[in-house]
C-alpha positions as CSV (number, residue, x, y, z in Angstrom):
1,X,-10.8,8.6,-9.8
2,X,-12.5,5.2,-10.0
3,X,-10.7,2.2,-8.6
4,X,-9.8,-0.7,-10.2
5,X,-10.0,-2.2,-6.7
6,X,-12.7,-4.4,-5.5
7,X,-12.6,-2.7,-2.1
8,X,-12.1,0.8,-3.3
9,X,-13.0,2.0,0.3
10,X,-10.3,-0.2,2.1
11,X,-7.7,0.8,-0.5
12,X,-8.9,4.5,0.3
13,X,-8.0,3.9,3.9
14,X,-4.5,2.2,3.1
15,X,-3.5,5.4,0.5
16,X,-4.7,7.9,3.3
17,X,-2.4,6.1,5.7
18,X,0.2,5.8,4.2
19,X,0.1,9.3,2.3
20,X,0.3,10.2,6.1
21,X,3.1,8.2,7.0
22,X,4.9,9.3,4.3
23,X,4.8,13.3,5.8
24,X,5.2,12.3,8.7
25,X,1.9,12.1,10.5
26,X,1.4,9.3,11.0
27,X,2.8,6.8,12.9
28,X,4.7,3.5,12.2
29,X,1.9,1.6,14.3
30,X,-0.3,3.7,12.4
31,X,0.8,2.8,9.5
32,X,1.1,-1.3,10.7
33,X,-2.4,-1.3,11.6
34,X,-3.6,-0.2,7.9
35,X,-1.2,-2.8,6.6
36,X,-3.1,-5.4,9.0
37,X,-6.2,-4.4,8.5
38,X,-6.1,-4.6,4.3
39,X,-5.0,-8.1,5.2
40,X,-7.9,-9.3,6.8
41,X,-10.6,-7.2,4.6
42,X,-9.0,-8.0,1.3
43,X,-10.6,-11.9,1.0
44,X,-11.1,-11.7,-2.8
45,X,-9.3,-14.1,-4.7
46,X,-9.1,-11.2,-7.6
47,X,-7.0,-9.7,-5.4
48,X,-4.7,-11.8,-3.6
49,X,-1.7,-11.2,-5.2
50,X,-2.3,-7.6,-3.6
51,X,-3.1,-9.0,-0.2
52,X,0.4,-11.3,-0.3
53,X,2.2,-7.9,-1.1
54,X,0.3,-6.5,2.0
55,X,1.2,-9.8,4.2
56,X,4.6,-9.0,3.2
57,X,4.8,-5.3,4.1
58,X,3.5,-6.0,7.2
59,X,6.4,-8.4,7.7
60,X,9.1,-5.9,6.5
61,X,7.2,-3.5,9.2
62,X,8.2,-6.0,11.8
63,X,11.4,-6.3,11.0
64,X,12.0,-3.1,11.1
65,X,10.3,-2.3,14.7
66,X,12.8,-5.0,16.1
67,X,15.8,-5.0,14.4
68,X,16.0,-0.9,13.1
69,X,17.4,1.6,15.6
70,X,14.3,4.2,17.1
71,X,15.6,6.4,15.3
72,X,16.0,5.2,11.9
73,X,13.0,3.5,11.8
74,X,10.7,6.3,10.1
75,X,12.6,6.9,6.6
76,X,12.8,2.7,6.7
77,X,8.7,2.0,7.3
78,X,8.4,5.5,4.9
79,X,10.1,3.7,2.1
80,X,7.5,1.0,2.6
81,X,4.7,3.3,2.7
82,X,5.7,4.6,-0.8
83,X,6.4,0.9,-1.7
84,X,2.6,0.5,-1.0
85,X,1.3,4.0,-2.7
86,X,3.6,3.1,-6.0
87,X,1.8,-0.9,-5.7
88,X,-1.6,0.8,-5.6
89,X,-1.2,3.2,-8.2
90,X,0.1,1.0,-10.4
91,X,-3.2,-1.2,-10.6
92,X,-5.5,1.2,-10.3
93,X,-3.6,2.5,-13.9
94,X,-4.6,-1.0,-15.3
């Protein structure tokens, strides 16, 4: 498949991550530290409304670290990490 991305190998990392997450084998810091690291290797202006939706995730993340009970925490930062897989797939279709 050939990205639409201009970092087609950090996007690779995120979707790897999070594909993880989502099963269940990765963890939530795991899947925080993608989040964070998209962030800060994303610095194209051709794709900063994709590093805003990343800045965002990674504060829905935090929320749910502090304010989610241990427990329900996984299916919570899972929905995210599908959030994020849906957001990538969706441009990469453009």
């Amino acid at each position: 498949m050939t990205s639409t991305f201009i970092y087609p190998e950090v996007i690779e990392k995120i979707r790897t991550t999070c594909t993880k997450h989502v099963a269940g084998l990765a963890s939530i810091d795991d899947f925080q530290q993608v989040i964070q690291y998209g962030e800060a290797a994303i610095i194209a202006i051709e794709e900063k409304r994709f590093c805003n939706f990343l800045t965002d995730v990674e504060g829905e993340i935090e929320l749910i670290k502090y304010t989610v009970e241990e427990g329900d925490q996984l299916p919570e930062s899972q929905r995210l990490a599908k959030k994020v897989l849906l957001r990538i797939s969706a441009i990469d279709q453009k």
